[in-house]
C-alpha positions in Angstrom: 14.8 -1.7 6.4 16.2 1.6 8.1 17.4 3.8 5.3 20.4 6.2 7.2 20.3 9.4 8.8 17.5 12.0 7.8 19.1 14.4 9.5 22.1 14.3 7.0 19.9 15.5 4.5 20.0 15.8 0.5 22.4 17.8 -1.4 21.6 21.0 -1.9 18.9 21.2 -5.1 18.0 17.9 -4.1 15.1 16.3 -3.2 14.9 13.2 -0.8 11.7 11.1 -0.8 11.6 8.8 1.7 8.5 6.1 2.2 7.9 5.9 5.8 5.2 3.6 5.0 3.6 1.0 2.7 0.5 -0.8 4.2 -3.1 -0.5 4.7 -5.4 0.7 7.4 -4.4 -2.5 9.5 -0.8 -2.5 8.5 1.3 -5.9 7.5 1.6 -8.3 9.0 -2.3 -8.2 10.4 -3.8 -8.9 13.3 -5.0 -12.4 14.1 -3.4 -13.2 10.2 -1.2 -16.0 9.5 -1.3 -16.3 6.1 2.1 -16.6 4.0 3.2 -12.7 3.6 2.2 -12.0 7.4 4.8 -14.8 8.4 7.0 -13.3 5.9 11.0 -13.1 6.5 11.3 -10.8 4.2 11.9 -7.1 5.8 10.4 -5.6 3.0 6.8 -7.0 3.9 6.7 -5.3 7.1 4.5 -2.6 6.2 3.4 0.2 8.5 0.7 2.1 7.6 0.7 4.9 4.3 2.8 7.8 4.6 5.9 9.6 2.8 8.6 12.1 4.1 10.3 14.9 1.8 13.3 16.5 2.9 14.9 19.0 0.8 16.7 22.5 1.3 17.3 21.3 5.4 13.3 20.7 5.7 11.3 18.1 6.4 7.6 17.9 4.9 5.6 14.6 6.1 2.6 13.4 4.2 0.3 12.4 6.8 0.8 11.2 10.3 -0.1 7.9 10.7 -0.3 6.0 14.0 2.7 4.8 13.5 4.3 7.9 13.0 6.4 7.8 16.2 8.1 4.1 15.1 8.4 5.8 11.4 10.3 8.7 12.7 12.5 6.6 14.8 13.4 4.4 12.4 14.5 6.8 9.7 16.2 9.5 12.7 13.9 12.2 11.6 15.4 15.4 13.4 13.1 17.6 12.6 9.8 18.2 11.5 8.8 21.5 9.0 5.2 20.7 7.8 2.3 18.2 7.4 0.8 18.1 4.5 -2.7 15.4 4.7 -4.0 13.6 1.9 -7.2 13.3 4.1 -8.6 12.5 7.2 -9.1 8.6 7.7 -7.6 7.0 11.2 -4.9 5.8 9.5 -3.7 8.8 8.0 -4.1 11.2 11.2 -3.5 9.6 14.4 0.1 10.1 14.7 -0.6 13.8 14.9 -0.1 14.0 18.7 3.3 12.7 18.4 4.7 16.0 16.6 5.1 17.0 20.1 8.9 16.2 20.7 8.8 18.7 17.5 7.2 21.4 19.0 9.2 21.2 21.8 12.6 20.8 20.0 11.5 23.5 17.3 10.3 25.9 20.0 7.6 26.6 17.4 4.3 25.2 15.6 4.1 23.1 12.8 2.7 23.9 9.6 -0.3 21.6 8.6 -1.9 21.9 4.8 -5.3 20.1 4.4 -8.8 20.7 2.5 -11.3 22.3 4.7 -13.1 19.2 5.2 -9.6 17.7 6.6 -9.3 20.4 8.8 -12.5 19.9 10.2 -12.3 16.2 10.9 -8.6 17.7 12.7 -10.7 19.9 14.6 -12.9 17.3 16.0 -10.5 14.4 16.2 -8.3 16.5 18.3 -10.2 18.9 20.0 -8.4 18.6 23.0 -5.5 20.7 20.8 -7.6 23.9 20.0 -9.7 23.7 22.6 -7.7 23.3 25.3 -8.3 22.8 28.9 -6.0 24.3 31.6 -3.2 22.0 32.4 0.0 20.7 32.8 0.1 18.3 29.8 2.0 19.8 26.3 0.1 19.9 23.5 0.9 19.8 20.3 1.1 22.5 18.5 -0.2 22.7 14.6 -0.8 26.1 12.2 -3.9 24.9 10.0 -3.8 26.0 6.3 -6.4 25.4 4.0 -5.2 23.8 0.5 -6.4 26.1 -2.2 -4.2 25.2 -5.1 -0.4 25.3 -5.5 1.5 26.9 -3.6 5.4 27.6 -2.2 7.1 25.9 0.6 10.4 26.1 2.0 11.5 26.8 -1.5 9.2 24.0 -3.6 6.4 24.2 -5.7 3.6 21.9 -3.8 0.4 20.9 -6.2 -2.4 19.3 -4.6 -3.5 16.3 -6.8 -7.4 15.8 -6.2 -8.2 12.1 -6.7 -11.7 10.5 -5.6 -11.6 7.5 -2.8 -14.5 5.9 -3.2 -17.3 8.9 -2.8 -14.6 11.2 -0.7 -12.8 13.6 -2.6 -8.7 13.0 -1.2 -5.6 14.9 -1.9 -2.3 13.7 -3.9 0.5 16.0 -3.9 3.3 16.4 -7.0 6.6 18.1 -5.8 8.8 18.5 -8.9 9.0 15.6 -10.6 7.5 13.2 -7.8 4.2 12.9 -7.1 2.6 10.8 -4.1 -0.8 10.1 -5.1 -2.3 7.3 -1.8 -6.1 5.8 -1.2 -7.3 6.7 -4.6 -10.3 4.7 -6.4 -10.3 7.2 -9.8 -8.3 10.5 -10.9 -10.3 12.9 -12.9 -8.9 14.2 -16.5 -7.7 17.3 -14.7 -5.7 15.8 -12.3 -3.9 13.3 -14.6 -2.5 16.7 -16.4 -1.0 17.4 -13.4 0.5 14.0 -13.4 2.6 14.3 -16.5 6.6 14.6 -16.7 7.2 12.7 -13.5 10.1 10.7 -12.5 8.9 9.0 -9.8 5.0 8.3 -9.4 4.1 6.4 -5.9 0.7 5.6 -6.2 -2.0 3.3 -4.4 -2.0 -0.3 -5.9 -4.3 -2.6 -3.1 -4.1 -5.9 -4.2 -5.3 -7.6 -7.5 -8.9 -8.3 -6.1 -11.2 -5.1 -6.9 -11.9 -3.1 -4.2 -14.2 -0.2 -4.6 -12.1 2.4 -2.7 -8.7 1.5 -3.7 -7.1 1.0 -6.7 -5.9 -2.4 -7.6 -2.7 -3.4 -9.4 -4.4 -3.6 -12.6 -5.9 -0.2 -12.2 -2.6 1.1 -11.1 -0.7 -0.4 -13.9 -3.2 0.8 -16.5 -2.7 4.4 -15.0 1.4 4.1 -14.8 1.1 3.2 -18.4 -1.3 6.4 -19.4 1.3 8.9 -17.5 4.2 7.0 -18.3 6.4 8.2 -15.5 10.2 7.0 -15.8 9.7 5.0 -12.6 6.3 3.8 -10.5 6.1 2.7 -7.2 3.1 0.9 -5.7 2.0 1.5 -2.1 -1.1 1.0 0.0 0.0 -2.6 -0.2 -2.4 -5.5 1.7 -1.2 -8.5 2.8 -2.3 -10.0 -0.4 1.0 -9.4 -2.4 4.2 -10.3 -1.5 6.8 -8.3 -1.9 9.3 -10.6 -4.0 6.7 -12.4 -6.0 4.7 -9.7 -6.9 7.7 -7.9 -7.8 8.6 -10.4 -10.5 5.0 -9.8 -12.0 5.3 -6.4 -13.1 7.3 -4.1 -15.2 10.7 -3.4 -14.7 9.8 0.8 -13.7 7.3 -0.7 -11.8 8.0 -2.0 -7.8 6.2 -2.0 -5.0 7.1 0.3 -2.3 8.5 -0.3 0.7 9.1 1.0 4.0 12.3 2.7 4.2 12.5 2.9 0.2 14.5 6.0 -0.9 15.5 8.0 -4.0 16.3 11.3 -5.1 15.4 13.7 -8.0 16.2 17.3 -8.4 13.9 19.8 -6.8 
């Protein structure tokens, strides 16, 4: 469901969050799945896998590159590219990262990428053939690592990490204002939900309603939404488990699942 031009841009003050993508690690539909949401009609369960744009003050900050980061950006005409910011390093949150190149090229400069050091390191090894490149003809693409070590300024925002745990790996959230993305998340620690008062717009990891014991489930997620109380909660990380309608008509009326394409806006 192709939102409009990024390039356009918010109004100035404004923040634009735009979901690139609502699915899990194998995306919806699924391979070699023919259940009733994977044969879904219904645009809104076409799910690509987890990731989130902001674009505010003429940038463009994604969260996480996914490996279908390429069909993301074309989809929603992203222009440019200004940072990556990585909740951690799973496949289906980094693969992507060698399609920034057009970016680079565009840009005529690196992009910004904000991880924890373990992150970075996984980065490092994952893509070695970026920083430690062999001579050649090929492009590369071309990243500025930064190691996340608490809030701090970009582009003219106030960015605070959001530790959460997934399962026994420790995994980054990130609150921007009043928004916070918070994906793959099993348990937020006491400290982290004070960081997660005040917000308009929560999107936060909701699996399916079977437990799972690295993801929250809708239960969990609901039982979270109703301790922060944000004015509006969207679920994301979605399996082929709910569908989008049905489960929709389930839960409270802040409360939706995310989709792909799904955009708002909220003073920076």
């Amino acid at each position: 469901m192709p939102s409009g031009n990024i390039q356009s841009g918010p109004a100035s003050g404004q923040l634009r969050v735009t979901v690139l993508g609502s699915g899990t690690s194998m995306g919806v539909p699924t391979l070699a799945c023919h259940c009733e949401v994977c044969r879904s009609a219904d645009p809104r369960d076409q799910r690509t896998r987890p990731s989130a744009l902001l674009s505010y003050n003429g940038r463009n900050v994604v969260i996480d590159t996914t490996p279908d980061f390429r069909q993301q950006a074309l989809r929603e005409y992203i222009g440019r590219l200004d940072a990556i910011l990585y909740t951690h390093a799973h496949a289906d949150h980094i693969l992507g990262l060698d399609d920034i190149r057009p970016f680079n090229q565009k840009q005529r400069s690196a992009v910004p990428v904000y991880a924890s050091e373990e992150t970075l390191a996984i980065l490092r090894r994952t893509f070695a053939y970026i920083f430690e490149p062999q001579s050649g003809e090929s492009s590369l693409p071309q990243v500025e690592l930064h190691s996340l070590d608490g809030a701090f300024e970009l582009f003219g925002a106030h960015v605070i990490p959001v530790p959460a745990q997934h399962g026994p790996l420790t995994v980054q959230g990130f609150r921007v204002g009043s928004v916070a993305y918070l994906t793959d998340f099993s348990s937020v620690p006491e400290s982290s939900k004070a960081l997660l008062r005040g917000l308009d717009h929560l999107i936060l990891d909701a699996l399916r309603y079977t437990p799972h014991p690295m993801h929250s489930t809708v239960d969990q997620s609901l039982a979270l939404v109703g301790e922060l109380e944000p004015h509006h909660a969207w679920f994301t990380h979605i399996c082929h488990d709910l569908g989008h309608e049905a489960t929709n008509a389930k839960l409270p009326a802040n409360v939706r699942l995310a989709f792909d394409g799904l955009q708002f806006e909220v003073a920076l």
